[in-house]
N, C-alpha and C positions, 0 to 999 in steps of 0.2 A: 580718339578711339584707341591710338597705340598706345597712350598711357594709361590709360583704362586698363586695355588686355596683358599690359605688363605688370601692372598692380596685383589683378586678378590672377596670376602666372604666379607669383611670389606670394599671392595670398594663399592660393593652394599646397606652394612648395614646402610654406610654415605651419599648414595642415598635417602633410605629409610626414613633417617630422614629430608632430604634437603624437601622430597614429603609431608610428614607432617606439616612442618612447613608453607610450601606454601598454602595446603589446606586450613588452619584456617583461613586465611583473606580474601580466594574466596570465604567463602562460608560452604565448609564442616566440621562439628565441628571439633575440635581439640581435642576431646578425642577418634574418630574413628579411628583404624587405615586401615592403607593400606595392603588388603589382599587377600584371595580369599572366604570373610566370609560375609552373613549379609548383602548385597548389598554394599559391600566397593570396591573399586576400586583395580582389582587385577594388579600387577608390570606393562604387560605390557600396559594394558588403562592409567597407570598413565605415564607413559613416554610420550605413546601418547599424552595424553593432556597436561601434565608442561612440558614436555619434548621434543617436536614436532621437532626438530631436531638430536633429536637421530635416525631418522625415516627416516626423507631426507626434504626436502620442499614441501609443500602441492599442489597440485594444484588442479581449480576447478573441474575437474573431480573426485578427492578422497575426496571432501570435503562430500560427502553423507555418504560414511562409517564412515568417522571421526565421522560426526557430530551424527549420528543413535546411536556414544560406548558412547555418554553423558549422555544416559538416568538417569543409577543413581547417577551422580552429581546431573544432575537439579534435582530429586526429595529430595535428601538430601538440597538443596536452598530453597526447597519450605519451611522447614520447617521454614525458615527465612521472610516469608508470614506474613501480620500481618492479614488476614483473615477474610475481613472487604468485601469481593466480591466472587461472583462464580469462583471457578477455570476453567479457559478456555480452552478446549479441543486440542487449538492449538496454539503456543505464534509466534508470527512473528518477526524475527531477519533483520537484513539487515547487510550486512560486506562493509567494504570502503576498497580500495586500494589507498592511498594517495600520494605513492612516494614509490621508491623501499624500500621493505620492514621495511614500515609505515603501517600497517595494523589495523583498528578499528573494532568495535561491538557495532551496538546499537536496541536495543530490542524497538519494535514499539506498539507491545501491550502485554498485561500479567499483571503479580505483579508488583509492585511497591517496591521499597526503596532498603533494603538489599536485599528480593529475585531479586529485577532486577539486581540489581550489582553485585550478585554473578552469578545469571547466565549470564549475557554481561562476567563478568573473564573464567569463566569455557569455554563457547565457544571460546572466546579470543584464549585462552591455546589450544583449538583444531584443530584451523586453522592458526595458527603462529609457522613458518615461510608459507604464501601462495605466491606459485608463478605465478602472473599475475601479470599484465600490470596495471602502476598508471593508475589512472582514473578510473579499473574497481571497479562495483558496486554490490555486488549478494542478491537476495533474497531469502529466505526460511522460513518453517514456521516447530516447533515441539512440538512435548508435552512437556509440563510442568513436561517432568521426565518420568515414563512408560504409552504407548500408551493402551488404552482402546481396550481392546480383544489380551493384547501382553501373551503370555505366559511366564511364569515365575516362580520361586521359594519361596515358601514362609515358614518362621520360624512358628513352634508350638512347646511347650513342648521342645523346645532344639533339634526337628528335623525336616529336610529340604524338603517339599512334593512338587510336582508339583502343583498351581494353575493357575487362569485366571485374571487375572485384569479387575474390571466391573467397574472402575471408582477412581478418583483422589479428594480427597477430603483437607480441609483445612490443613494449616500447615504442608503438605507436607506427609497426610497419605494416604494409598492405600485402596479402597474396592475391595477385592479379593475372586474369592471362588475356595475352593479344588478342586483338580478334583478326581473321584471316591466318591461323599461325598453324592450319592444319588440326590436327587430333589438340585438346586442352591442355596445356603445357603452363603449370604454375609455377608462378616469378616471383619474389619476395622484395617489395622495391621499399625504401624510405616514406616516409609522408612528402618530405617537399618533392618525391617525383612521380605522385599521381593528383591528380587535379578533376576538378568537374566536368563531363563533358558539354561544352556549348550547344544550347539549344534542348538540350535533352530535359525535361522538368524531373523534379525529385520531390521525393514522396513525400507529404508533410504529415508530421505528428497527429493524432488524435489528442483533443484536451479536453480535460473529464474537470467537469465542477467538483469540488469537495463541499459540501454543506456547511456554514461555521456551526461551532457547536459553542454556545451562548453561556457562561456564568450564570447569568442573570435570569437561566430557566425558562424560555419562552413558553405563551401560551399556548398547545398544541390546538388544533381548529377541533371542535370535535365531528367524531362520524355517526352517523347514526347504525345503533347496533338494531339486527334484526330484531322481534322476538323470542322469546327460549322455546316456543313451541311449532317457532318455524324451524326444520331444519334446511340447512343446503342441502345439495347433492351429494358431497362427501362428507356424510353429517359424520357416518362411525369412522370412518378412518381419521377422521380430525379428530373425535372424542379420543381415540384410541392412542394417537401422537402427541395428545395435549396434555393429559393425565395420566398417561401408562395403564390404559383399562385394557386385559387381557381375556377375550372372550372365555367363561368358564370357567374364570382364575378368580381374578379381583377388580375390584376396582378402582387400584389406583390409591392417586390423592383427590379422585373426580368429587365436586361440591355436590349437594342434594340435588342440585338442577338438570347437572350432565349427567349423573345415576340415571334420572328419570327420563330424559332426553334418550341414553341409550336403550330402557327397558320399552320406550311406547317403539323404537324403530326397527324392533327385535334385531340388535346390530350381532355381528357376529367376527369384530374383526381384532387386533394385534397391534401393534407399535410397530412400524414398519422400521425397516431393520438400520436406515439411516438416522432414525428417532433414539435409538435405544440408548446410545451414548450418553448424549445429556440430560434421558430422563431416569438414567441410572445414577450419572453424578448429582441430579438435582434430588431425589432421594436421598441419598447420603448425605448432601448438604442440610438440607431443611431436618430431619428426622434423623441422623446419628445413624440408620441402619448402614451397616457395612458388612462386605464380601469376609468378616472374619467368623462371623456370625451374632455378632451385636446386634441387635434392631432397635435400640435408641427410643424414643418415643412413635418410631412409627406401629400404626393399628395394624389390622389383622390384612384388611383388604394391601395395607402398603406394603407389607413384609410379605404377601402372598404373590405380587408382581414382580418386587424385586426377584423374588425367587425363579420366578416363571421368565423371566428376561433372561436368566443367568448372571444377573450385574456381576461385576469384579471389580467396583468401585469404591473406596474408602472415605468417611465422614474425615473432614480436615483437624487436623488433630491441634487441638488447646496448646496458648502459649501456657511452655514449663517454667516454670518460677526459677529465680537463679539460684544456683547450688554452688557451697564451694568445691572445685576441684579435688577430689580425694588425692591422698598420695599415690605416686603409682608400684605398682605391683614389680616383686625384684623379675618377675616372670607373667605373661598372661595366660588365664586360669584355662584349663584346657577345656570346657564348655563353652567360650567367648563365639559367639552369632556374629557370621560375617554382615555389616550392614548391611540395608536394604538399598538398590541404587534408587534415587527418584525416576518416575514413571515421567517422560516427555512426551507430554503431547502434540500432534500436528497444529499447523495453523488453522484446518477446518476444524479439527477436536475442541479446540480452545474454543473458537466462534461458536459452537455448536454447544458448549458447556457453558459458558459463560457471559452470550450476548456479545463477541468482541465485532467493531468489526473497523475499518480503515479511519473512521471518524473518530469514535470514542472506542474506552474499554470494559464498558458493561458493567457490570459488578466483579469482574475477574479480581484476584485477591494479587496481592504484591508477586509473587514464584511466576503465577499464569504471565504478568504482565511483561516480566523481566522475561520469560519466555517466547513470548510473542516479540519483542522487540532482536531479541537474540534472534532470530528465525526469517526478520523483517518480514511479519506477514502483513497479506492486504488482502484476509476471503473477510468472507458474511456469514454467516450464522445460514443452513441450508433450508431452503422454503418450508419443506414440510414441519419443522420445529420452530418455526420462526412464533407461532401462536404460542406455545408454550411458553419460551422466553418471557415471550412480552408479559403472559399471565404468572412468569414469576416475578417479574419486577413489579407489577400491579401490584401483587401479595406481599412481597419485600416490605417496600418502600409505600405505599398507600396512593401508589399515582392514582390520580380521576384525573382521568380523561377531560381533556381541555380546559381544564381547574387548577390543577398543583402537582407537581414533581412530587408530592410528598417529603418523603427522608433522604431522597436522591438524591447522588452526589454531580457534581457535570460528566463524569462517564458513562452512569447508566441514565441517568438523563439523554445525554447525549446516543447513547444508541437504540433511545425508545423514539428519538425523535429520526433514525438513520433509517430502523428497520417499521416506521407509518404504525404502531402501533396502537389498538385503541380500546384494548383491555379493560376491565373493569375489577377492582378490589376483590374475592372469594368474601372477605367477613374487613369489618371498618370498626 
């Protein structure tokens, strides 16, 4: 039995070093070592996370605790921050399932350079090996290391007091304060001299499925549509959000159907005012009318609503053919129009114009996309317009409903399948 437990002793010690040598390139410096001291990662967190098959294979239901024993990795990565921005309250990850265990990490917003590369390794290490299904996709979001009001341990003088985390400052250091220290007296200590406190549990992430969004155009199940001479209960205000009918104005782009639907319910209502956005820009897209006063192939009833909305919205202006460069002028002409700057949209404006939403990007055009990305949004297109959209992509692209994507591309494919749409073509 003594040679046994001394085997076992030296088998651990050659553990020990295998965990140190790996630390150093994720991230945590390589003069730390691995303990139960100082916020260092005590044996079994370190298995857990380089070692995650000592453990069994992860699956998303365990990935909350997994993820929650990170905290003082990331904050020892933070100190690899080059500290040029406010530390974020909450860093948002996304994990990929590529193929049977092909697992990725990539960090959507937070630090940048070494701190995001170490912490993309260190989560890496905490949910590998996971077991689900290629294709899945999971979201979550975490601190940047210890969460603000977590309790915890903090070093003074060589010994260990209970404090509070009041916040996460540059390079990876903690503002904390004692507790028993009288009125709240904030302390700014390193990462290795606050630590977890024992016994206390910590909070674990929420993790959102992402839906894949398939190439290959899945077949949508279909739903069964009411019929057109039933109405709901918000029969006119949906008419009114879906087609821009404007009691007493026009009607829109509404088909013969919703005409007649609004005439038998004597509806009396408006585009409500979170609507008007994208059914301002989806006129100018479809019909050319624009806020300069062009109305493009739009009819009487279309150019009647636009008007009656106020749109300020502009038809997307044609690629101009290449010109060569004229010579330049020994002076500019004194009539020269300062340019126009482009108009930036929010991340709900875009969703709400365009169908975007955290899965796919609708039919949004190249400018909205690069916009949306610059912005890193993640909204949805807002409930009340949500019908509309869907009835523009129908029209678009020729989708039937549980048949064919039609002329869809995987993005508005993709977020006809994000936002349950079950629309049906205006004309085929």
């Amino acid at each position: 039995m003594k040679v046994f437990a001394g085997a076992y002793v030296a088998l651990l010690e050659m553990l020990m070093v295998t965990i140190r040598s790996l630390l150093a390139p994720t991230g945590v410096p390589a003069g730390v070592p691995v303990g139960a001291t100082a916020n260092r990662l005590s044996m079994g967190a370190a298995l857990l996370l380089l070692c995650p098959s000592a453990v069994g294979a992860a699956t998303p239901a365990d990935l909350p605790s997994r993820l929650a024993a990170t905290a003082p990795g990331l904050q020892l990565c933070m100190q690899k921050d080059e500290g040029t921005s406010p530390v974020p309250s909450l860093v948002d990850f996304t994990v990929a399932v590529s193929s049977v265990g092909s697992v990725s990490v990539s960090m959507d917003t937070g630090p940048r350079g070494a701190a995001k590369a170490c912490m993309e390794q260190l989560v890496l290490s905490a949910v590998t090996p996971l077991s689900a299904a290629p294709g899945t996709s999971l979201h979550f979001q975490l601190p940047p290391g210890f969460a603000v009001g977590q309790l915890v341990e903090s070093e003074f003088a060589g010994a260990w007091s209970n404090a509070t985390v009041l916040g996460l400052e540059a390079r990876g250091r903690v503002r904390v304060a004692w507790d028993g220290w009288g009125s709240p007296t904030e302390y700014s200590r390193a990462a290795t001299e606050v630590r977890p406190r024992p016994g206390v549990p910590v909070k674990v992430p929420v993790i959102t499925e992402i839906p894949p969004v398939s190439e290959a155009k899945p077949v949508v199940p279909a739903v069964p549509v009411p019929p057109a001479n039933v109405a709901p209960a918000s029969a006119c205000q949906d008419l009114s959000d879906t087609y821009a009918i404007v009691a007493g104005v026009g009607f829109g782009f509404a088909p013969t159907a919703a005409r007649s639907q609004w005439t038998r319910s004597a509806c009396n209502t408006r585009p409500s005012l979170v609507s008007v956005s994208a059914l301002c820009q989806y006129m100018s897209n479809a019909y050319g009318i624009d806020v300069s006063g062009a109305s493009g192939t739009a009819d009487i009833d279309v150019q009647a609503s636009f008007k009656a909305l106020a749109c300020m919205t502009r038809a997307p202006a044609p690629a101009a053919p290449a010109k060569p460069l004229p010579a330049a002028p020994a002076k500019p002409p004194l009539a020269a129009t300062a340019p126009t700057a482009p108009v930036t949209l929010t991340c709900q404006q875009l969703s709400d114009a365009y169908a975007m939403t955290p899965q796919a990007r609708g039919f949004a055009p190249e400018p909205a996309k690069a916009s949306w990305r610059q912005q890193i949004c993640r909204t949805r297109p807002s409930a009340t317009i949500t019908a509309g959209l869907c009835q523009t992509m129908a029209d678009r692209f020729g989708i039937l409903n549980g048949q064919s994507f039609g002329s869809a591309d995987a993005d508005s494919a993709g977020s006809w399948v994000a936002l349950g749409c079950t629309a049906e073509p205006r004309t085929r």
